[in-house]
C-alpha positions as CSV (number, residue, x, y, z in Angstrom):
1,X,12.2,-4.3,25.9
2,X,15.8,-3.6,24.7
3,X,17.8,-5.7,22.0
4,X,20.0,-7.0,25.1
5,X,16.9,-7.8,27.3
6,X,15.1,-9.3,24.1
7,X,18.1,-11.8,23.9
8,X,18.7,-12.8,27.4
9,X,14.5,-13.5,27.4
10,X,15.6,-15.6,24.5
11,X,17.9,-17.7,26.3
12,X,14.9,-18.5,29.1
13,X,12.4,-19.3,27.0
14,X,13.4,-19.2,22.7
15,X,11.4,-17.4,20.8
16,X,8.7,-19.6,18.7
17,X,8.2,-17.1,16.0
18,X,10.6,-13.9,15.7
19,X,8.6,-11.6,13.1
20,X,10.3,-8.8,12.2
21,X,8.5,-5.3,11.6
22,X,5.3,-4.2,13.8
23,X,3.3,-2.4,11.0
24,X,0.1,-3.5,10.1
25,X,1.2,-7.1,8.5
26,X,3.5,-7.8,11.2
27,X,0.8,-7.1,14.0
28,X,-1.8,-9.1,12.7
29,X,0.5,-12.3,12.1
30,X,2.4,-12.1,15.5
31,X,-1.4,-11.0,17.4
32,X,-2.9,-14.4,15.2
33,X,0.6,-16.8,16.3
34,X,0.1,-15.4,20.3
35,X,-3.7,-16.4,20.5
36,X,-2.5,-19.6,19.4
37,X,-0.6,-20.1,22.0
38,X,3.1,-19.5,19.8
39,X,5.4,-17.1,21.7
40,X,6.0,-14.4,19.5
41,X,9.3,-12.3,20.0
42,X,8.4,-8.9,17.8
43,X,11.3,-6.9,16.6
44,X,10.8,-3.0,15.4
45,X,13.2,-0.8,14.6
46,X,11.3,2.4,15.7
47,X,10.2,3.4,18.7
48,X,7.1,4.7,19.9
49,X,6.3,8.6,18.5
50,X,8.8,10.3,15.9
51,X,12.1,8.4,16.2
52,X,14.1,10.1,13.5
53,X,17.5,8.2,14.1
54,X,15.5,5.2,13.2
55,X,13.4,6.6,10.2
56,X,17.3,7.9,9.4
57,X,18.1,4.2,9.2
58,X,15.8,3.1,6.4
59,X,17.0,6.4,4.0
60,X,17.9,4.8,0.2
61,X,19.7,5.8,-2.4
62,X,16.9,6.6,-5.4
63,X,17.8,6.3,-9.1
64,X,15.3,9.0,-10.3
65,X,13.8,10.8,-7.7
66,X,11.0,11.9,-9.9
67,X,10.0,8.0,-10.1
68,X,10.2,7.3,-6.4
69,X,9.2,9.0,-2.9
70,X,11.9,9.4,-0.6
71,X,11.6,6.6,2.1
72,X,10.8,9.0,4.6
73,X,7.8,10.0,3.2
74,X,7.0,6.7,2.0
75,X,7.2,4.4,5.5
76,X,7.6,5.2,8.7
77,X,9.2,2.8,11.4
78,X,7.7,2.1,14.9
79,X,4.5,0.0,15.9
80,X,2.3,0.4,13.8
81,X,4.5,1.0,10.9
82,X,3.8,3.0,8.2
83,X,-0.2,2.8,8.8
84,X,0.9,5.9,10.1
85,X,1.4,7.9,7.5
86,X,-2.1,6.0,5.0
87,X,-5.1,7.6,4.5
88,X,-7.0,3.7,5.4
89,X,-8.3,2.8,2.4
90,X,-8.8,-0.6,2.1
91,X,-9.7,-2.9,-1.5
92,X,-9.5,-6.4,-2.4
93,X,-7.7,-7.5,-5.4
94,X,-10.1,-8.8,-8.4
95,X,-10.4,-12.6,-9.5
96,X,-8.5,-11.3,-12.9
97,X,-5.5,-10.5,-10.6
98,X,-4.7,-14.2,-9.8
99,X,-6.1,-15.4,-13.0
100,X,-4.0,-16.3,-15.9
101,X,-3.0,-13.6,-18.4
102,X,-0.7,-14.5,-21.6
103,X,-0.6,-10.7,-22.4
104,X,0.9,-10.3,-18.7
105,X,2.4,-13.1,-17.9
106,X,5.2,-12.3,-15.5
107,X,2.1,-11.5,-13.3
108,X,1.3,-14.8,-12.5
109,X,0.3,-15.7,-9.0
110,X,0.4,-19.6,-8.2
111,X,-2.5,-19.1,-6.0
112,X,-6.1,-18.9,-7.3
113,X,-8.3,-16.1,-5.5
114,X,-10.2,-18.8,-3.9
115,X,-7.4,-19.4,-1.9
116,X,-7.3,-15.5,-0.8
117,X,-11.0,-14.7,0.2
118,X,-11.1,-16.7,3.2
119,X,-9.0,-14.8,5.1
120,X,-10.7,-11.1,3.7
121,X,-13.1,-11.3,6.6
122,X,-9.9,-11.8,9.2
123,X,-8.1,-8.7,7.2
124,X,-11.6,-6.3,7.2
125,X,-11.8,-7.3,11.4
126,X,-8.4,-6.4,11.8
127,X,-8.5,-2.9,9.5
128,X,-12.2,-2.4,10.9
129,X,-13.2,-1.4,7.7
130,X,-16.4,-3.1,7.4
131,X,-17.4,-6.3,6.4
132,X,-15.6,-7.8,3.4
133,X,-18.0,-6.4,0.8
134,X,-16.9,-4.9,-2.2
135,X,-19.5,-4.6,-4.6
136,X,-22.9,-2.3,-4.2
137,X,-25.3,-1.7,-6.7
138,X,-25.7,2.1,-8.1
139,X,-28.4,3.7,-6.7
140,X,-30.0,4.8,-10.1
141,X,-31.0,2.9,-13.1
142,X,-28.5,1.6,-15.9
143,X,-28.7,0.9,-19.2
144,X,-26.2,-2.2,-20.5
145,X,-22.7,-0.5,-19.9
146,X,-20.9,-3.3,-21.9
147,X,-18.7,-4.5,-19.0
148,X,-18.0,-1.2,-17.7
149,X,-18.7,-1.8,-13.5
150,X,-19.8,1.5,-11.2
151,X,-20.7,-0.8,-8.5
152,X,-16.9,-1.5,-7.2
153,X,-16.2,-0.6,-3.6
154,X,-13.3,0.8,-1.7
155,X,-13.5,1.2,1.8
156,X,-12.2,3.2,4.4
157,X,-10.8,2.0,8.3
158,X,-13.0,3.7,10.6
159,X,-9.1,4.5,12.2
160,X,-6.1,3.8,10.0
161,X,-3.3,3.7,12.7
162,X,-3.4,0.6,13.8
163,X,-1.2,1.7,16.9
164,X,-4.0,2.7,18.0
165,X,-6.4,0.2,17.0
166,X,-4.3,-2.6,18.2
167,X,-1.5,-1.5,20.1
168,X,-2.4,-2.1,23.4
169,X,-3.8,-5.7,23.0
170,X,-0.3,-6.1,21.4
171,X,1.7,-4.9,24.5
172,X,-0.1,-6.9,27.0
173,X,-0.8,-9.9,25.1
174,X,1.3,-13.0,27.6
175,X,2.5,-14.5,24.3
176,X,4.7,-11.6,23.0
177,X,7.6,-10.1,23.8
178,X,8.1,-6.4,21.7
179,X,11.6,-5.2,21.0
180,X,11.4,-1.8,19.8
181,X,14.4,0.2,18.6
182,X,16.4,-3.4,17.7
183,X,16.8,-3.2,13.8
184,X,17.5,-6.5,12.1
185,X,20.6,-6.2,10.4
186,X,21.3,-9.7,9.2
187,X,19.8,-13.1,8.9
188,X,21.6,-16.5,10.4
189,X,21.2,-18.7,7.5
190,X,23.0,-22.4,7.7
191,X,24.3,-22.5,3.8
192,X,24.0,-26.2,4.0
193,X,20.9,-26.6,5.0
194,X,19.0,-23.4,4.2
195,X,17.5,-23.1,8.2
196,X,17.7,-19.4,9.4
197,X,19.1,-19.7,12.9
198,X,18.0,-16.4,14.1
199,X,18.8,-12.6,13.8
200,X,21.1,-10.5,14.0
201,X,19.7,-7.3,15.7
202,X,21.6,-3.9,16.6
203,X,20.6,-1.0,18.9
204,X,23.0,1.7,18.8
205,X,26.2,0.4,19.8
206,X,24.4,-2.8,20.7
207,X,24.7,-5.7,18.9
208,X,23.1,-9.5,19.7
209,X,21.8,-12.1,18.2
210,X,18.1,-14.0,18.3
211,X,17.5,-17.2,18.6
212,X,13.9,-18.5,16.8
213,X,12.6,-21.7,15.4
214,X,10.7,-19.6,12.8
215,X,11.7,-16.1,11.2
216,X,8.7,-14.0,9.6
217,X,9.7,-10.6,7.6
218,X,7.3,-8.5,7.5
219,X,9.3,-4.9,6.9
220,X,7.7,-4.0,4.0
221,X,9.2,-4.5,0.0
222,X,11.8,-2.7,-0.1
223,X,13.3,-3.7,3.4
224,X,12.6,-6.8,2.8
225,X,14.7,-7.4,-0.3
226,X,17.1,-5.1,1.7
227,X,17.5,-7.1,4.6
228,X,17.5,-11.3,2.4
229,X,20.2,-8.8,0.1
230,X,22.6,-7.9,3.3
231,X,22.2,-11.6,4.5
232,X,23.7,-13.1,1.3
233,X,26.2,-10.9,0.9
234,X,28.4,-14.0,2.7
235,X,27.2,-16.3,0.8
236,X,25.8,-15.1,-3.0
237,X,23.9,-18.4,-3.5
238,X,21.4,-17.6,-0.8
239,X,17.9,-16.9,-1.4
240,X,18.1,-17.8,-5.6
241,X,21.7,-16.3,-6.1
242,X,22.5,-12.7,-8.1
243,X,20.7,-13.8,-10.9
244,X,17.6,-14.6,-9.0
245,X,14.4,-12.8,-8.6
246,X,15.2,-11.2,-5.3
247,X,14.7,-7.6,-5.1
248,X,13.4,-7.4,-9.2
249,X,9.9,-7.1,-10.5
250,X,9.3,-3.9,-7.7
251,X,5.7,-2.6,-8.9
252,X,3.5,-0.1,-7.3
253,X,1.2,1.6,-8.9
254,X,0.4,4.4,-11.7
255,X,-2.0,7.4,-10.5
256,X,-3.2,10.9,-11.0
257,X,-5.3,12.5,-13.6
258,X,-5.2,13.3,-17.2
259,X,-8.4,13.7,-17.8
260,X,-12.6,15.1,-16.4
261,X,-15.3,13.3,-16.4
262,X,-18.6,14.8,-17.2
263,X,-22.0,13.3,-16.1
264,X,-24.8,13.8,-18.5
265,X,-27.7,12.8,-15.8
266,X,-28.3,14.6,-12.8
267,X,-27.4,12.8,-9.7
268,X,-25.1,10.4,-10.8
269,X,-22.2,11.8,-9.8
270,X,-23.8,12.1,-6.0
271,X,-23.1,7.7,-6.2
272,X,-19.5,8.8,-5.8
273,X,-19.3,10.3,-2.9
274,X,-18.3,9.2,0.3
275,X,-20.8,7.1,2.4
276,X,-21.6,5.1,5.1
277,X,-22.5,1.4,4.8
278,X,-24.8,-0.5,7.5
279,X,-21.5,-1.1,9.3
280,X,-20.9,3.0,10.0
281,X,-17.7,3.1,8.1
282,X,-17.2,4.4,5.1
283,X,-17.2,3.8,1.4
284,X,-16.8,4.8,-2.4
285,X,-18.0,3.9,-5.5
286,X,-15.6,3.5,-8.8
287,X,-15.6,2.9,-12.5
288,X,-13.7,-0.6,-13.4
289,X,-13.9,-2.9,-16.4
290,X,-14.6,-6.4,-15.7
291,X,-12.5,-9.5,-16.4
292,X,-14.1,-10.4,-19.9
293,X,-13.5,-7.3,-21.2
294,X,-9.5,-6.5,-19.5
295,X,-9.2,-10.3,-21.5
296,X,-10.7,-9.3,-24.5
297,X,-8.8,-6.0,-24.8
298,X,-5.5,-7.3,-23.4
299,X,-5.4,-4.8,-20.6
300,X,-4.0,-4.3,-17.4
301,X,-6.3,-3.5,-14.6
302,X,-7.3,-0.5,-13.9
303,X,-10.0,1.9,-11.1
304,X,-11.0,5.4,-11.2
305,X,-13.6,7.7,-9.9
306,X,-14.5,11.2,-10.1
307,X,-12.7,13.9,-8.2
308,X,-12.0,17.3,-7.3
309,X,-10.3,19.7,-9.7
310,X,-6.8,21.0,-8.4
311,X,-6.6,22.8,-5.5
312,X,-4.0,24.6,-6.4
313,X,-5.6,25.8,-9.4
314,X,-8.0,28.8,-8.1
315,X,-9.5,29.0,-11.4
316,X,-12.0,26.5,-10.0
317,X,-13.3,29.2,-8.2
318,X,-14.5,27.1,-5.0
319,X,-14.2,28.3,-1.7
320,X,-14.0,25.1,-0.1
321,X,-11.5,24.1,-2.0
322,X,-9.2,27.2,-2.0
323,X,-9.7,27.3,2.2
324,X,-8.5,23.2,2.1
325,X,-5.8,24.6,-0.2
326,X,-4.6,27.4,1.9
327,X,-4.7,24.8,4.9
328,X,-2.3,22.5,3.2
329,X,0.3,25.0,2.9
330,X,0.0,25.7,6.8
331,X,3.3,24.4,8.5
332,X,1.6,23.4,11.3
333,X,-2.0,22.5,10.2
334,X,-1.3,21.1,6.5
335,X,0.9,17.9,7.7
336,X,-2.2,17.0,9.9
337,X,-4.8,17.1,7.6
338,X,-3.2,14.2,5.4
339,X,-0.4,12.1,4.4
340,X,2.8,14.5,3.7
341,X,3.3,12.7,0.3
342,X,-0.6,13.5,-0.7
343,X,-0.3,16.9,1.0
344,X,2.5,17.9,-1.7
345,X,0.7,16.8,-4.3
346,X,-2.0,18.4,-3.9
347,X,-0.2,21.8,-3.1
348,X,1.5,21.2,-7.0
349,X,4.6,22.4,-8.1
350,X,3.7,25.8,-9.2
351,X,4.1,29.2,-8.0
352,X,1.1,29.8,-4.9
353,X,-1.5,32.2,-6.2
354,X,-2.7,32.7,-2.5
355,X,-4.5,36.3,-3.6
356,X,-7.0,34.4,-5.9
357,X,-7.2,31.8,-3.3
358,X,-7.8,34.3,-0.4
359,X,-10.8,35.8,-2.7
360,X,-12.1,32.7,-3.7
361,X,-12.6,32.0,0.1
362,X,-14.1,35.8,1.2
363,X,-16.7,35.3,-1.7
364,X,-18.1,32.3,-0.2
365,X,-17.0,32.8,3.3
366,X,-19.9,31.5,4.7
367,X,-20.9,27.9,3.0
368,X,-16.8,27.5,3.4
369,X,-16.9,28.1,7.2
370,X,-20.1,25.7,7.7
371,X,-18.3,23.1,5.4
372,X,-15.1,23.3,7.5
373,X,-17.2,22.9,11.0
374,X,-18.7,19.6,9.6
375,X,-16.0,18.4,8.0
376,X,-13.2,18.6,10.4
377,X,-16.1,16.8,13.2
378,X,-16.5,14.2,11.1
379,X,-12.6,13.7,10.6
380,X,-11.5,14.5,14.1
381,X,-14.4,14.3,16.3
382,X,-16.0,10.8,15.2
383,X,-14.4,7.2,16.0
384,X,-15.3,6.7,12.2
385,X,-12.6,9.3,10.5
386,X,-14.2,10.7,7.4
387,X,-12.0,9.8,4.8
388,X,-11.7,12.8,2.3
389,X,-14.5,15.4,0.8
390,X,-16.3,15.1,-2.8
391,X,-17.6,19.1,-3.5
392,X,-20.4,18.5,-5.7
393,X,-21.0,21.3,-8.8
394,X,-23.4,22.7,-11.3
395,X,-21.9,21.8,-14.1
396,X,-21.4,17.9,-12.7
397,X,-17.9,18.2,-13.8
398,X,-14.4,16.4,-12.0
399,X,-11.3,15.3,-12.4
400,X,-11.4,11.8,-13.4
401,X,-9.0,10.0,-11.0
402,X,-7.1,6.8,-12.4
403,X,-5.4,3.9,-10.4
404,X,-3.4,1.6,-12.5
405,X,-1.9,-1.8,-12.5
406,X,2.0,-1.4,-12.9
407,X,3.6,-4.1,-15.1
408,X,6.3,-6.3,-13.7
409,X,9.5,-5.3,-15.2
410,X,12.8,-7.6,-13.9
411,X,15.3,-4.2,-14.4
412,X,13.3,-2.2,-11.9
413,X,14.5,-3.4,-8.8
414,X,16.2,-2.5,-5.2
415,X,19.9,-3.5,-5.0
416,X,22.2,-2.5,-2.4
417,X,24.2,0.4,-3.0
418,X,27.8,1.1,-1.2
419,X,26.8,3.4,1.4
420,X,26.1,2.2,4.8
421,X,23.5,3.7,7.8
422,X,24.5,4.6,11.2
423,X,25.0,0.8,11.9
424,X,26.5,-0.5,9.3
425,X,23.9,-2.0,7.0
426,X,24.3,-1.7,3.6
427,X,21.4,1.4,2.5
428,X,19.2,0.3,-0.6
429,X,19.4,1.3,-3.9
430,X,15.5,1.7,-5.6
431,X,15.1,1.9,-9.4
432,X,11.6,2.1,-10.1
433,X,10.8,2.3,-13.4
434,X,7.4,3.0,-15.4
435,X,7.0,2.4,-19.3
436,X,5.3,2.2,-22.9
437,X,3.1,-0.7,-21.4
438,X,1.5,1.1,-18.5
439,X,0.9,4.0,-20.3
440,X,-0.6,2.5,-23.4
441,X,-2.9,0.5,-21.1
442,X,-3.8,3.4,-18.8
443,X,-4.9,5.2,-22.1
444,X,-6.7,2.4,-23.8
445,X,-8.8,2.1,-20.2
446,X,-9.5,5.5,-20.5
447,X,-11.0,5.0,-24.2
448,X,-12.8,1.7,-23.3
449,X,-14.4,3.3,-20.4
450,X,-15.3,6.2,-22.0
451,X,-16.7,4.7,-25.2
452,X,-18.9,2.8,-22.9
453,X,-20.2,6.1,-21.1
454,X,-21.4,7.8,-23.9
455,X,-23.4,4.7,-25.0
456,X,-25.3,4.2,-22.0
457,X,-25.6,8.5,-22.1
458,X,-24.2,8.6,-18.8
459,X,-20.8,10.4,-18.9
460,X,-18.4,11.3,-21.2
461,X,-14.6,11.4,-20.6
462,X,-12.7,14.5,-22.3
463,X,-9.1,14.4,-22.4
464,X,-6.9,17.7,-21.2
465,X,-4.5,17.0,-24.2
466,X,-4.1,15.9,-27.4
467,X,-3.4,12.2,-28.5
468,X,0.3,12.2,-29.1
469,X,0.7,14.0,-25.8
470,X,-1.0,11.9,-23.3
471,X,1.0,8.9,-22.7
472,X,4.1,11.9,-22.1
473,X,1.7,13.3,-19.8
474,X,1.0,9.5,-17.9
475,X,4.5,9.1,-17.5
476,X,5.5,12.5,-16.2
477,X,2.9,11.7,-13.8
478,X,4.4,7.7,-13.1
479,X,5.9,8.1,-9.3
480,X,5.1,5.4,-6.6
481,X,7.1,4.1,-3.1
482,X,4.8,4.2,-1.0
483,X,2.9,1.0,-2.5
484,X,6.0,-1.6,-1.9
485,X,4.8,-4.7,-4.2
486,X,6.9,-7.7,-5.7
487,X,10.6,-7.8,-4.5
488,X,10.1,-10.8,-3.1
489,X,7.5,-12.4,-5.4
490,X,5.8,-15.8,-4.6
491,X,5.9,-18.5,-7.3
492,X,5.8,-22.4,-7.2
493,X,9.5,-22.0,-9.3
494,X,12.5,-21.0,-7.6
495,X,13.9,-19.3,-10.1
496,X,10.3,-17.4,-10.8
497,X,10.2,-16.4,-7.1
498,X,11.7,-16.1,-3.6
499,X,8.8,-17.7,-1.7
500,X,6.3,-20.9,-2.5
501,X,2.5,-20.3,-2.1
502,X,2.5,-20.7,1.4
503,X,5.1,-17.8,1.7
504,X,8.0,-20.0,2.9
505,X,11.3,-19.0,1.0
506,X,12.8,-21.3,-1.3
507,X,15.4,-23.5,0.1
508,X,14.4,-22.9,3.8
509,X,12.2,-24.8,6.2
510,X,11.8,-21.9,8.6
511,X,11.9,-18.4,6.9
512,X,9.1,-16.7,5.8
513,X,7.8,-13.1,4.4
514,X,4.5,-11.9,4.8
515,X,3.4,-8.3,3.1
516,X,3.2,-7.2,0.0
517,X,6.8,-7.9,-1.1
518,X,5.1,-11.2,-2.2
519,X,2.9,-10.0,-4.9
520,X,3.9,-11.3,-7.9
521,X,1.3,-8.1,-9.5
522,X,0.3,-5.3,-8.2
523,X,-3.2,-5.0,-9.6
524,X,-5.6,-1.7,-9.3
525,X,-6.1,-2.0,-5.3
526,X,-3.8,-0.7,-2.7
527,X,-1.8,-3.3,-1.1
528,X,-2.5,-3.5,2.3
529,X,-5.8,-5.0,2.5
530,X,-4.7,-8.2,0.4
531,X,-1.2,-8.1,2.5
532,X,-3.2,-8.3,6.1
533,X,-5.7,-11.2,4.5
534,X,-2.4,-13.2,3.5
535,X,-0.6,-12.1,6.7
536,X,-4.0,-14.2,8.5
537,X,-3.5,-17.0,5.8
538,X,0.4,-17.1,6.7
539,X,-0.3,-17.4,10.6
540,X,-2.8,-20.4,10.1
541,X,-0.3,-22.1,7.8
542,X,2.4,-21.4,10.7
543,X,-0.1,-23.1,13.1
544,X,0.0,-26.1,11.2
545,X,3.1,-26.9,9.8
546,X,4.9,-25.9,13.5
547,X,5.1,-28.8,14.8
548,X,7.2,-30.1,12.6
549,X,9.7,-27.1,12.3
550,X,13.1,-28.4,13.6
């Protein structure tokens, strides 16, 4: 359906709900309003397959590169969003995350996690992950570990595009009407009283407006904030005025590896590995520190697990490993195997040594050829998608993988810069910043998980660098965009947050956001899993209070 016929539907029959952005929030609120009974109008800027004028749209202006991902790497317009571009995992944020903390306290959620875990079973249907589980004992003995945890769970979408997953339902469902390629440009908001009107939506030379009783963003964070930022720019007071919270406080999350982890009892590190539950999807183990002790130490929250050396380093000497390098840097095989921004990561910054690759690979031809066959039919030739590979070794040595909470910091933010896209929207400006506080937490983690190994004789952690080097070394490695959190954060203050608990915006009867532009913290999980289980809370709140919309 086109912008113009989107409209003129309007006219017959306005739109009960219009919620823009079709990724995986956006689907699972309009799909929850529809079997309701509440006509859902769905607006996406993309289009079905690679529409590059439309990923063209959403390009930014980005303050330091080496901080954030360029936006076409990081989301991807069209249904099914940027679940698209994810490798599926899927984790529930810990009861810590909505707790309380004085050493954090700009990361204070005015929900309790009670008021979350309802709606995990809704979010693990939807993501087909499983069931909402995310704890399972280790499989061999422990000693006391002193609130060290190696029984966390992440879990893994048996498919992670949900275009394909849910698109079809989504087309045919009688309840919804789907624009794609109409791009919300601005939202109709009465200064007096606060009620959004409707949308302004543009498609190419296009340009109409929708009429709803409700509006629902779900774009993702840093669309979002653009979007509430180009609406205001009439009227300044919207939305908490200049000095407000909109668009501040954008967290994702610190990752990557400064350290290896090396098990002192044989078969430990086979509890890390990929596996499937009774459900048939998979799941992984990972080292956390419980509540009482993030409390006692005054931490932020933190994950990690064991993983494989650099591939790009062929000192590791693995052939598996050197033939999954050398098919990453394949043009045409590479961008297929995995997420581009993961791809490059992995491929490093270096020169390519592709000779001591190429003889890694010919001295263990054969186990890497066998691994390859049963890999790539378990990732391509399964409806449950394998979700990576754990290569076992001798010496029961890894990389030891970190994934950090980022602390809420009003000066990095997304503002609106002066350039304009192809329709005249103002383009975003994204200043994501990292500092001394995520660093110094990501290290003392690191010490408190590792002092805790070595007492129960189960691992020990060994650092790659001295002391005074490492938090350098955390930072250099501090780069995120692709996890949008907080630039619309939810607090029972309006000049703490854009939206209330129940994701209404402040000042409005009918406009809410839904996604992880909400979060007031961004905790050690990824997003999406939490963003889908409030996107379900959001559409039963919506059943409720519509009635009494104006």
């Amino acid at each position: 359906m086109s912008v113009n016929e989107l409209c003129i539907a309007a006219k017959g029959r306005r739109a009960d709900v219009a919620v823009v952005g079709a990724g995986p929030v956006g689907m699972k609120l309009a799909l929850d309003l529809a079997d309701a009974g509440i006509d859902v109008m769905l607006v996406e800027s993309g289009r079905e397959g690679t529409d590059k004028p439309a990923q063209a749209l959403g390009d930014a202006e980005i303050v330091d590169p080496a901080r954030h991902a360029p936006m076409d790497l990081a989301v991807r317009r069209g249904l099914g969003g940027t679940s698209a571009l994810w490798g599926g995992r899927a984790v529930a944020f810990d009861a810590i995350d909505f707790a309380p903390r004085p050493w954090l306290s700009e990361a204070a959620w005015p929900i309790a996690e009670a008021e979350v875990t309802p709606w995990y079973k809704a979010a693990s249907d939807f993501l087909d992950c499983g069931p909402p589980v995310f704890r399972d004992p280790f499989p061999a003995a422990l000693p006391p570990l002193g609130g060290l945890r190696l029984d966390d769970l992440e879990r893994w979408c048996a498919q992670p595009d949900m275009r394909r997953v849910h698109g079809a339902r989504l087309l045919a469902h009688p309840k919804i009407r789907v624009a794609l390629g109409a791009t919300a440009t601005r939202l109709r908001v009465d200064p007096v009283t606060g009620r959004t009107d409707g949308l302004d939506l543009a498609e190419g030379a296009t340009r109409a407006t929708l009429p709803a009783r409700a509006v629902a963003l779900a774009c993702g964070g840093v669309e979002t904030a653009r979007l509430m930022l180009a609406s205001r720019m009439d009227d300044p007071a919207l939305f908490g005025g200049p000095q407000g919270p909109l668009g501040r406080f954008y967290m994702g999350h610190a990752f990557g590896s400064i350290a290896d982890i090396a098990f002192l009892r044989p078969g430990d590190d086979a509890a890390f590995e990929f596996y499937r539950d009774a459900s048939g999807r998979y799941a992984r183990r990972r080292l956390t520190l419980d509540a009482e002790t993030q409390s006692a130490l005054k931490l932020m929250n933190m994950s990690a697990w064991p993983d494989l050396p650099e591939l790009y380093d062929p000192a590791h000497g693995s052939a598996i490993l050197s033939m999954a390098y050398l098919a990453l840097r394949m043009p045409a095989i590479g961008p297929r195997l995995m997420a581009e921004a993961i791809r490059r990561r992995k491929l490093g910054d270096g020169p390519a040594r592709l000779g001591a690759h190429l003889w890694n690979v010919l001295k263990g031809a054969p186990s890497a050829a066998l691994f390859s066959i049963r890999f790539l039919a378990a990732r391509y030739g399964s409806s449950v998608r394998l979700p990576g590979f754990f290569v076992r070794n001798a010496a029961r040595r890894y990389a030891f993988h970190f994934h950090a909470e980022h602390a809420p910091d009003p000066a990095s933010r997304v503002t609106l810069s002066e350039a304009r896209d192809a329709l005249g929207m103002p383009r975003a400006r994204i200043d994501l910043r990292f500092g001394d506080a995520d660093a110094r937490s990501i290290l003392a983690t690191h010490d408190a998980m590792d002092a805790r190994l070595r007492a129960a004789g189960i691992a020990r952690i060994e650092h790659r660098l001295p002391e005074a080097e490492r938090a350098a070394a955390i930072l250099a490695l501090a780069s995120d965009g692709f996890h949008q959190v907080g630039t619309a954060r939810m607090a029972a203050d309006p000049k703490r947050g854009v939206v209330d608990a129940d994701a209404r915006v402040h000042g409005s009867a009918n406009l809410f956001l839904a996604g992880s532009a909400v979060f007031p913290s961004s905790g050690q999980a990824n997003p999406t899993y939490l963003a889908v289980a409030l996107a379900a809370r959001l559409a039963a709140h919506l059943k409720r209070v519509f009635p009494e919309l104006p």
